[in-house]
C-alpha positions in Angstrom: -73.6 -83.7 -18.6 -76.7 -85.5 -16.8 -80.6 -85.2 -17.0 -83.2 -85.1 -14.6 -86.6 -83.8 -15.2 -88.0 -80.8 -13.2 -91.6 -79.6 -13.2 -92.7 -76.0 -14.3 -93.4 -75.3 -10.7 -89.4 -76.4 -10.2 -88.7 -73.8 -13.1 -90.7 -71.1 -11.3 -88.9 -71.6 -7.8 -85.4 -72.9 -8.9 -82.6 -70.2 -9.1 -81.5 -72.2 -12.7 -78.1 -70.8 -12.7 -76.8 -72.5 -9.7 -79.2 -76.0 -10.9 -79.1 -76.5 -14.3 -76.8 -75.9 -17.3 -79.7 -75.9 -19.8 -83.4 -76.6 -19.6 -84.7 -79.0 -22.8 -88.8 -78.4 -23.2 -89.8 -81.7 -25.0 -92.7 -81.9 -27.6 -95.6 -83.1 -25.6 -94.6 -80.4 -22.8 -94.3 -77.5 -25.7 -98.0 -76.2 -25.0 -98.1 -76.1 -21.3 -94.7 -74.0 -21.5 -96.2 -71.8 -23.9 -98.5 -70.3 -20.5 -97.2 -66.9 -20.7 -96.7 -66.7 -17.0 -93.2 -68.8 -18.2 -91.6 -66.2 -20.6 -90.3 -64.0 -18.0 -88.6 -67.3 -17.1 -87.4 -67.5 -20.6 -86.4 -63.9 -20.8 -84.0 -64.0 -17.3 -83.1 -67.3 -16.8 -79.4 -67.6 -16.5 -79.6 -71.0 -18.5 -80.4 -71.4 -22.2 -84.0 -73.2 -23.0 -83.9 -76.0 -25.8 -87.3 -76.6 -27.0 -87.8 -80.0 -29.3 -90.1 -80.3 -32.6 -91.4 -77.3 -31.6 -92.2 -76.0 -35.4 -92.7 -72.3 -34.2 -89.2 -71.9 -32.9 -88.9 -69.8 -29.9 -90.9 -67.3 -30.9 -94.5 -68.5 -28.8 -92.4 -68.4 -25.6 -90.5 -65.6 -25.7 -93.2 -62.9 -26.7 -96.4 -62.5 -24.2 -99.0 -61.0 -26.6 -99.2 -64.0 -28.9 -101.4 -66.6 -28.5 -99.5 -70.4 -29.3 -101.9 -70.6 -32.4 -101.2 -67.1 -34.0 -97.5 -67.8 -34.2 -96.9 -70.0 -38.0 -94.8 -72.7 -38.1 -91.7 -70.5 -38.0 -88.8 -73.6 -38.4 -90.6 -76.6 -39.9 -87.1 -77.9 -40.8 -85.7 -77.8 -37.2 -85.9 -80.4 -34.6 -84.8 -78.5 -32.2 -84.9 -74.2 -31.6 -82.5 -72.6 -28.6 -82.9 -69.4 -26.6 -81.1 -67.6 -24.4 -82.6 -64.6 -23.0 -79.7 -63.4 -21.1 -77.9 -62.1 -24.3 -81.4 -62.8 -26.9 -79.7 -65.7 -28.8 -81.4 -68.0 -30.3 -80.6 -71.0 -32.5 -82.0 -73.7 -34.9 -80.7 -77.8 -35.3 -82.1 -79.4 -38.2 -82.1 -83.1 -38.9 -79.1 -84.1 -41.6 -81.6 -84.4 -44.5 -84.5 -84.2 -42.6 -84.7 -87.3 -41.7 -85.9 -88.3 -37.7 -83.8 -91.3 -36.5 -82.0 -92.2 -34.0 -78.1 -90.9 -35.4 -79.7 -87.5 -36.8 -81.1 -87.0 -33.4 -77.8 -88.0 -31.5 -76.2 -85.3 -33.7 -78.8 -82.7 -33.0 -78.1 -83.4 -29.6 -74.6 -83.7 -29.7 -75.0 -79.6 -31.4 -76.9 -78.3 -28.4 -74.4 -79.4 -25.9 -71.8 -77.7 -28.0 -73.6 -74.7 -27.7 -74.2 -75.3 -23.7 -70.3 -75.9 -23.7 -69.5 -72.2 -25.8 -72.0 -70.1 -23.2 -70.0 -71.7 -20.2 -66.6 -71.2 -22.2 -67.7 -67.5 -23.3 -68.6 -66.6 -19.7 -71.8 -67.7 -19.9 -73.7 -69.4 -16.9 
């Protein structure tokens, strides 16, 4: 499994499926993909979204009426939150103890691309 970074524009024109296994939304991007013009991405995008230290979970991308500072912090023990809108799943990876560094992070890691795996053993993408 391989990284390379794509714009929102890229996310708007790409057909994901046929891209991208997964899309990861890091922290200092979190706000800019909270413009609601993205969440009918979110919703039918044929590839799960991972978005990390977001402390509001999925929740500020996947619904359109809320405003990024009405949703709480939703998952202030997760360093990472998962959604898939082609089924609705969501998920949550915390940090073993809570604490950031490098191995806790590797292992959150390590826990999303086991989920990416199960979607494309279950007939996923």
């Amino acid at each position: 499994m391989g990284f390379r970074e794509v714009t929102f524009q890229q996310l708007e024109d790409l057909d994901l499926s046929a891209e991208l296994d997964a899309v990861f939304i890091t922290k200092e991007h979190l706000v800019e993909a909270f413009e609601p013009k993205y969440t009918k991405i979110y919703h039918q995008a044929e590839v799960p979204f991972f978005y990390i230290e977001s402390k509001k979970s999925h929740v500020p991308f996947t619904i359109e009426e809320l405003s990024y500072d009405e949703v709480p912090d939703l998952s202030s023990d997760m360093y990472a939150t998962g959604y898939y809108g082609k089924d609705a799943s969501h998920w949550g990876y915390g940090l073993y103890n809570g604490v950031m560094n490098e191995t806790n992070i590797q292992a959150v890691y390590s826990h999303i691309f086991t989920t990416i795996e199960s979607l494309h053993n279950d007939g996923g993408t």
